[in-house]
Every structure is written in C-alpha cells, then in structure tokens.
Backbone as JSON, one array per atom type, in Angstrom:
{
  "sequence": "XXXXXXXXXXXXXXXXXXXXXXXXXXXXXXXXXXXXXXXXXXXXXXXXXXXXXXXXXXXXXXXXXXXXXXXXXXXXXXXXXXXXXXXXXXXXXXXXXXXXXXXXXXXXXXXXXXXXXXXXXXXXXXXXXXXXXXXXXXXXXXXXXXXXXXXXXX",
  "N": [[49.08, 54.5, 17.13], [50.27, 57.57, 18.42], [51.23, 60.19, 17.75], [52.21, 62.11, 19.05], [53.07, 60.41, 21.15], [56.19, 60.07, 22.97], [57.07, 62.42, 21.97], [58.32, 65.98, 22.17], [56.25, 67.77, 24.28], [54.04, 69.99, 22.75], [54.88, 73.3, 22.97], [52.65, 75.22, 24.66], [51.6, 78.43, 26.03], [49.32, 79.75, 28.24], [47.04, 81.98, 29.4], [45.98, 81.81, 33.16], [44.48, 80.71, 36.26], [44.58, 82.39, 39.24], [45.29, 84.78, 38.03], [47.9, 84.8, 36.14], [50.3, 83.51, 33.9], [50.7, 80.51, 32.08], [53.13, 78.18, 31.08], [53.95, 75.31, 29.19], [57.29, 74.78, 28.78], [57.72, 76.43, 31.15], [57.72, 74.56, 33.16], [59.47, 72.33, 32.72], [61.65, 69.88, 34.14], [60.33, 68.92, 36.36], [57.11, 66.7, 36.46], [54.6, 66.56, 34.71], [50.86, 66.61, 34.32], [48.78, 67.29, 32.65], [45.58, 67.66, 31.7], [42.25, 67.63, 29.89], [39.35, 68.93, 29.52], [35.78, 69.27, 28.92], [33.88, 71.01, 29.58], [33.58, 74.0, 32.6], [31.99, 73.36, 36.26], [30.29, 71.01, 35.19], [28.62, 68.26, 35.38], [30.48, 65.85, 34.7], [33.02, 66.88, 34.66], [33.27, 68.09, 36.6], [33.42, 66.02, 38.78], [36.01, 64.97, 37.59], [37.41, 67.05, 38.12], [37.79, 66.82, 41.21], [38.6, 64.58, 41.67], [41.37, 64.54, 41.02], [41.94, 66.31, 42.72], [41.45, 64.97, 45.05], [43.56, 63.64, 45.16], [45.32, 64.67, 45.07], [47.8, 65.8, 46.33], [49.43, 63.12, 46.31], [50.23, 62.96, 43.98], [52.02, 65.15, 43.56], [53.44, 64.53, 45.64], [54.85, 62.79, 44.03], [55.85, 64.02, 42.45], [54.33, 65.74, 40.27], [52.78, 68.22, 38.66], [49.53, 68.98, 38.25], [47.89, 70.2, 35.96], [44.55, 71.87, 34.84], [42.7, 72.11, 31.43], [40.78, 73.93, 29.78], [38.3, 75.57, 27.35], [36.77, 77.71, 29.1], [36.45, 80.59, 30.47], [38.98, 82.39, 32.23], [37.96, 84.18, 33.8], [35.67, 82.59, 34.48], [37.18, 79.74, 35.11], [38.22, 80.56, 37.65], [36.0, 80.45, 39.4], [34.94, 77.97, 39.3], [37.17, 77.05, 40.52], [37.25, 77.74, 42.98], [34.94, 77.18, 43.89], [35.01, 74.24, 44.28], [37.18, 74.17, 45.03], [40.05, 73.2, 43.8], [43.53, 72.64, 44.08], [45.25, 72.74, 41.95], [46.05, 74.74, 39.1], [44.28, 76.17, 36.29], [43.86, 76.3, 32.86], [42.88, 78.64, 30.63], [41.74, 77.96, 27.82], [40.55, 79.72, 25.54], [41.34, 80.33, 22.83], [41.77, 77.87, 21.13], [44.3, 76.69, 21.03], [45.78, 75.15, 22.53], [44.3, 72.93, 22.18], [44.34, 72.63, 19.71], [47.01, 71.92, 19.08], [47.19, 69.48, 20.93], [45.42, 67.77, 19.62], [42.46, 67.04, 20.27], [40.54, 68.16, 20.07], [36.89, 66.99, 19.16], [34.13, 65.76, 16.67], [30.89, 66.35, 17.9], [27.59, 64.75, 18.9], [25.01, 66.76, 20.02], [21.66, 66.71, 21.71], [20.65, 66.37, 18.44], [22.44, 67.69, 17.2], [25.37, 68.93, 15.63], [28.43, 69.76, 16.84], [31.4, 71.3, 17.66], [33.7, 69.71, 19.99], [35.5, 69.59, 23.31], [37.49, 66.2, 23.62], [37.79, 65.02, 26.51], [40.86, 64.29, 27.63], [43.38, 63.19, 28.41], [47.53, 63.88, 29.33], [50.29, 62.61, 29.57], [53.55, 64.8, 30.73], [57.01, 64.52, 30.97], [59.35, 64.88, 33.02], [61.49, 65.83, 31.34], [59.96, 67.22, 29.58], [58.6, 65.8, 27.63], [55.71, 63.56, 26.09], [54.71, 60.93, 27.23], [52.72, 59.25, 27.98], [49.3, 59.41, 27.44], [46.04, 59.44, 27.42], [42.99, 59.31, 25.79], [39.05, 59.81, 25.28], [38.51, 59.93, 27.94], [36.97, 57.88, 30.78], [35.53, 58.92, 33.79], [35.56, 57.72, 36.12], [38.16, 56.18, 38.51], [40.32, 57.54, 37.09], [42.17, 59.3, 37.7], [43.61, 58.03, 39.33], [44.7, 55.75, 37.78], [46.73, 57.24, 36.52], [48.12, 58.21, 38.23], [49.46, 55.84, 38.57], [50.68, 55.19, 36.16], [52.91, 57.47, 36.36], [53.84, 56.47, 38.37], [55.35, 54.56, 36.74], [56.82, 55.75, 34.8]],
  "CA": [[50.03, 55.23, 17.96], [49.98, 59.12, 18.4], [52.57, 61.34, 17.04], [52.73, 63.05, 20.04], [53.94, 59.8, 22.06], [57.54, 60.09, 22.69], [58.16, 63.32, 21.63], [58.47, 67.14, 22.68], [55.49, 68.43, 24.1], [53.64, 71.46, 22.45], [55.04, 74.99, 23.86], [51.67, 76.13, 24.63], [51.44, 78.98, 27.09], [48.22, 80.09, 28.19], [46.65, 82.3, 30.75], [45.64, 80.83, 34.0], [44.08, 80.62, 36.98], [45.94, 83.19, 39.8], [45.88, 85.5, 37.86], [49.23, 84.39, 35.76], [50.07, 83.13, 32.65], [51.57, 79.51, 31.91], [53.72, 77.91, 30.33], [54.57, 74.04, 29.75], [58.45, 75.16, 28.79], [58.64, 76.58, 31.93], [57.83, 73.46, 33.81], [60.65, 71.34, 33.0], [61.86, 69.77, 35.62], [58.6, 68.32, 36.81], [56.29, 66.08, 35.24], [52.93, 67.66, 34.47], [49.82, 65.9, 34.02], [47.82, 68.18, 31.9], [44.14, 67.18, 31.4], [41.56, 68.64, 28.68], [37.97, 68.66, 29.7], [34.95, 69.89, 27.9], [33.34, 72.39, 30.44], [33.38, 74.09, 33.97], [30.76, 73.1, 36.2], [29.68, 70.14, 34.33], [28.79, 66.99, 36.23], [31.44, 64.89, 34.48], [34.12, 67.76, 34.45], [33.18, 68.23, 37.98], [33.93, 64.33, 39.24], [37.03, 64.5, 37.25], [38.55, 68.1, 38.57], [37.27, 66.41, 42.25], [39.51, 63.15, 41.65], [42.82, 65.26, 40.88], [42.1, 67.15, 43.49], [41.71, 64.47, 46.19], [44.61, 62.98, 44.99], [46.97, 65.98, 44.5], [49.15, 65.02, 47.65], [50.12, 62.01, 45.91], [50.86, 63.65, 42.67], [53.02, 66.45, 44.24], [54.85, 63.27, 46.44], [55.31, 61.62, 42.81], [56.86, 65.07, 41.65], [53.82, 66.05, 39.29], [52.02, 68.91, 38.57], [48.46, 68.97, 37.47], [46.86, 71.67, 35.42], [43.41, 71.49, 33.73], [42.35, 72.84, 30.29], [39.53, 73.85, 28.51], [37.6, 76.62, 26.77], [36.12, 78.26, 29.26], [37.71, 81.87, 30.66], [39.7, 82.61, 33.39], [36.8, 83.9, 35.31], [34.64, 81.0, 35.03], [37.85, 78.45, 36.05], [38.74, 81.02, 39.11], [35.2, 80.18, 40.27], [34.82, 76.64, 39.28], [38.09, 76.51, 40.93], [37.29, 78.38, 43.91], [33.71, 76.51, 43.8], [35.47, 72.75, 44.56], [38.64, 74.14, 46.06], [41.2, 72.52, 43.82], [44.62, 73.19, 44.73], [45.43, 73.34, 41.15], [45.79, 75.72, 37.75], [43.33, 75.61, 35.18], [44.16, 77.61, 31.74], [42.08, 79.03, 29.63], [41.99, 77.97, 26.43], [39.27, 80.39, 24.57], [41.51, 80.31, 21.37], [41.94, 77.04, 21.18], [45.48, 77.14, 21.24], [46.66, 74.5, 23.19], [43.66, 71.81, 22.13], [44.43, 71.73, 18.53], [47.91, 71.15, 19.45], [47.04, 68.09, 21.52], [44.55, 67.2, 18.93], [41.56, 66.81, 21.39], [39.28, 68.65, 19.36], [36.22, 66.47, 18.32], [32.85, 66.3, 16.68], [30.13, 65.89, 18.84], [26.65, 65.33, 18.72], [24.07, 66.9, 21.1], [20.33, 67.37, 21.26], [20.54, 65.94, 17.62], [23.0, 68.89, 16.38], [26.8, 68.39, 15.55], [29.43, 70.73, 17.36], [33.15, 70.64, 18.02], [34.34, 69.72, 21.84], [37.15, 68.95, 23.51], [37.34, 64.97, 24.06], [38.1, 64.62, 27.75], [41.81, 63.8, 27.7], [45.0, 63.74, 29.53], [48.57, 63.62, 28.56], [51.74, 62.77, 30.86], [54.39, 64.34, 30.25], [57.57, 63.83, 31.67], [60.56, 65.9, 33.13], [62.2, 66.32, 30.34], [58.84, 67.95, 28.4], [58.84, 64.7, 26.68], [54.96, 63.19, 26.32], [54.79, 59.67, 27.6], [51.56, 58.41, 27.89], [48.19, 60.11, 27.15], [44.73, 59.02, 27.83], [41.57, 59.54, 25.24], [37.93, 59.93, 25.52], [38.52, 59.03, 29.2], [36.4, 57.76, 31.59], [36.26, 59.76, 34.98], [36.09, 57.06, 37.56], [39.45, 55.23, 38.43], [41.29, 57.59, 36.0], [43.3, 59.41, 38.5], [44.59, 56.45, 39.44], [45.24, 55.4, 36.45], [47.62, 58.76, 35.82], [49.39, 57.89, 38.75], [49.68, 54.6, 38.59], [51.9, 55.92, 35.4], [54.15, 58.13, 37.06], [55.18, 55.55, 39.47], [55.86, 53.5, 36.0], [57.89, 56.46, 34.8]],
  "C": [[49.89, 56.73, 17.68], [51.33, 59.39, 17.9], [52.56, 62.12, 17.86], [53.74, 62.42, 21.17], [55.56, 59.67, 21.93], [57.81, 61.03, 22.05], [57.43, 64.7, 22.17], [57.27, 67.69, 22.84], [54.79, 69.42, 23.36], [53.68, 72.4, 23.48], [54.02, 75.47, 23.96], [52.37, 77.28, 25.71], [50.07, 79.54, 27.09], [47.74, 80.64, 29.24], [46.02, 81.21, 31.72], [45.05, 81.25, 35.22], [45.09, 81.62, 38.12], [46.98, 84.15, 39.47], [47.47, 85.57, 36.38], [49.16, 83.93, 34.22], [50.96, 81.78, 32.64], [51.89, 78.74, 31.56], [54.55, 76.26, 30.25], [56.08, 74.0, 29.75], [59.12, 75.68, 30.26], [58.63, 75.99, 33.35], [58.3, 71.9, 33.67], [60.79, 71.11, 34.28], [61.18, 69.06, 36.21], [58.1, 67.78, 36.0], [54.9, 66.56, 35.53], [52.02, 66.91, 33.9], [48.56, 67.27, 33.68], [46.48, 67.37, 30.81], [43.12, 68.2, 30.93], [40.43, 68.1, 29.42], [36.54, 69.37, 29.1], [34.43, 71.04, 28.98], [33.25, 72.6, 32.11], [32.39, 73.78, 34.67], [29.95, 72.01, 36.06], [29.52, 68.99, 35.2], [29.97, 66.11, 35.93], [33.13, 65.26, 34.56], [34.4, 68.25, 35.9], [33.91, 67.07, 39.02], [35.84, 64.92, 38.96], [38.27, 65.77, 38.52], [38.59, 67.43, 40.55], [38.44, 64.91, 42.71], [40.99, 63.54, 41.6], [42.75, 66.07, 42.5], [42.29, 66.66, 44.96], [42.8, 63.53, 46.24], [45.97, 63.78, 44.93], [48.24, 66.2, 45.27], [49.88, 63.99, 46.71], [50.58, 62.66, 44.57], [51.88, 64.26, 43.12], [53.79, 65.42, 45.17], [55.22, 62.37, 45.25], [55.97, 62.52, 41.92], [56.21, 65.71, 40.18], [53.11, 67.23, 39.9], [50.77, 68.3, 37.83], [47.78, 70.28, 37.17], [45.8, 70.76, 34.52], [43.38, 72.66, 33.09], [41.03, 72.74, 29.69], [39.14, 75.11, 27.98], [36.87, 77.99, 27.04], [37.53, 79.76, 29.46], [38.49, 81.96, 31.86], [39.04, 83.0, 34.36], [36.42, 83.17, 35.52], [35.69, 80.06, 35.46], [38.17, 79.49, 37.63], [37.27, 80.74, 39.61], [34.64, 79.07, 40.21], [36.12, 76.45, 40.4], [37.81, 76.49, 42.67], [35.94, 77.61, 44.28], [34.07, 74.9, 44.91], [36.49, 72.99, 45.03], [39.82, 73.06, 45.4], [42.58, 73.36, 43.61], [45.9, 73.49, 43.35], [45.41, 73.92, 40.03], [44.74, 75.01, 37.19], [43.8, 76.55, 34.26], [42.74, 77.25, 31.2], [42.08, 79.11, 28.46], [41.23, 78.69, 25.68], [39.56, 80.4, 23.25], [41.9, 79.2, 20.09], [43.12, 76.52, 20.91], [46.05, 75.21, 21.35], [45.52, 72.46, 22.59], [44.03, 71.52, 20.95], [46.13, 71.3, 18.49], [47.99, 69.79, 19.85], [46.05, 67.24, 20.75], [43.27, 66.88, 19.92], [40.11, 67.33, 20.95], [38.62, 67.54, 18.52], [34.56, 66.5, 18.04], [32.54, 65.74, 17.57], [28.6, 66.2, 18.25], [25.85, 65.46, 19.39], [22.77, 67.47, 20.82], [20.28, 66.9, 19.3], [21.37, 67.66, 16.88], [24.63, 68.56, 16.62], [27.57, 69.75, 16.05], [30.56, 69.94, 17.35], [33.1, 70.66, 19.68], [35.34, 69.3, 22.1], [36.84, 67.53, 24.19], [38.6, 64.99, 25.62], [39.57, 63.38, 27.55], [42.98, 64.19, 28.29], [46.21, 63.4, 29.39], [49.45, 63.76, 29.98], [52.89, 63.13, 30.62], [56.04, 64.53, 31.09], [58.91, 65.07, 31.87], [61.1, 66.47, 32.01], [61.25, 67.3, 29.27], [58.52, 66.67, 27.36], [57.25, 64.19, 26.86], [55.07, 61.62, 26.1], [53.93, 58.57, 27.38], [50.68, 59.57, 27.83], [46.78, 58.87, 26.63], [43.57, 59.47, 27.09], [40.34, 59.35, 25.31], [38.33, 59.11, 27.0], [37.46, 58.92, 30.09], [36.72, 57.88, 33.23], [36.47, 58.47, 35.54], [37.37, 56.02, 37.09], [40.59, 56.03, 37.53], [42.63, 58.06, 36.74], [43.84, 58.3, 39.01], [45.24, 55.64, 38.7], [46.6, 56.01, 36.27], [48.37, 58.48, 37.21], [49.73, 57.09, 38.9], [51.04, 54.66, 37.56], [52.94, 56.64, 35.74], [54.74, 57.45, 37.47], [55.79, 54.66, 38.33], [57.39, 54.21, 35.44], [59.43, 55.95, 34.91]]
}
C-alpha cells in the first residue's frame, strides 16, 4: 500500500503551460488526474498525452481535470502541447519538485547505463485534495480508461 493512498495530496505548485503557474491547493473542488511521464515527444509519452486528450470531454463531464508532469521545460511542453493539440496543462517539473513528492522517481537502465526517470504514473485525486487511487509503471493502452473508469467509482 502507498502512503500517499488516502491522504492529503502534496502542495506542489509548479509552472505551467499558458504561461501560468499551478497549483494542486488551488484545485480543490475538482478532482484532478495528474499523470507523470518520462519525456515530451516520446513515442510512449506521446500515445499516452493522445489518450487524455481524446478523452478529455469525458473527464471534464466526470468533473476532472487533467494535468501532465514531467521534467521537461515549459517551452518544450508549450510545443509538445501545441504539437498534439491537447486541451490540457502540462507543468514543468525541471526541479524535481513535485516527482519526489509523488515518489515516481526511478532507476533506469538504458543503452546499458543506469539513470534516474520518472516511472510513468498517475494519481487520482479527489475533491477534497485527498489521493485515491494511483497507477504505477503504467501501461499506455486502455489506461485512460482505466482513470475514468475510477472517477465514475469515486
């Protein structure tokens, strides 16, 4: 079990997409489906932002927000964003702020060399700021569906 399930989000705030800066505190109210992904661009990071995005009607009729997170900067998500046309935020995590909060940070190994990345994950959390359910090393296809399949459990 996580130590994050069932209880008070992490206050990140973090610049964002539009310019803005933002803040999960000041989206009470709403339930926010905030998803970590390793890079802009990326074929697998691509699918996923592509699946939120053709789903984001139904989210927003289920009373959720979706923001994505990762590492890159605020330029590169305003033109990943602007690239695939999704309809919403991305922050910029560059300081890693908001990942070691969610714990998401893990090794990895590529080309036969070990780095840190962010494990492709997504957390639900719930009007109240409260985290509900959350999703690890996820696999893109079917996940949006998955994540709202949850809301409606809500």
């Amino acid at each position: 079990m996580s130590e994050l399930l069932d209880r008070p989000a992490p206050d990140i705030t973090l610049p964002a997409t539009g310019d803005q800066s933002l803040s999960l505190a000041d989206l009470r109210g709403q339930v926010v489906v905030l998803y970590f992904y390793p890079r802009d661009n990326t074929p697998g990071c691509t699918r996923e932002g592509e699946a939120f995005r053709d789903r984001y009607e139904q989210f927003r009729q289920a009373g959720a927000e979706v923001l994505g997170v990762s590492r890159d900067t605020v330029q590169k998500h305003e033109n990943f964003r602007a690239k695939y046309d999704f309809p919403f935020h991305l922050l910029a995590d560059t300081e890693e702020t908001a990942c070691r909060a969610f714990g998401v940070l893990r090794e990895k190994m590529m080309y036969g060399r070990k780095s840190i990345g962010i494990e492709r994950s997504t957390f639900l959390i719930d009007d109240q700021g409260v985290v509900r359910r959350e999703w690890r090393g996820v696999s893109v296809k079917g996940h949006a569906d998955e994540v709202l399949q949850a809301i409606a459990d809500l």
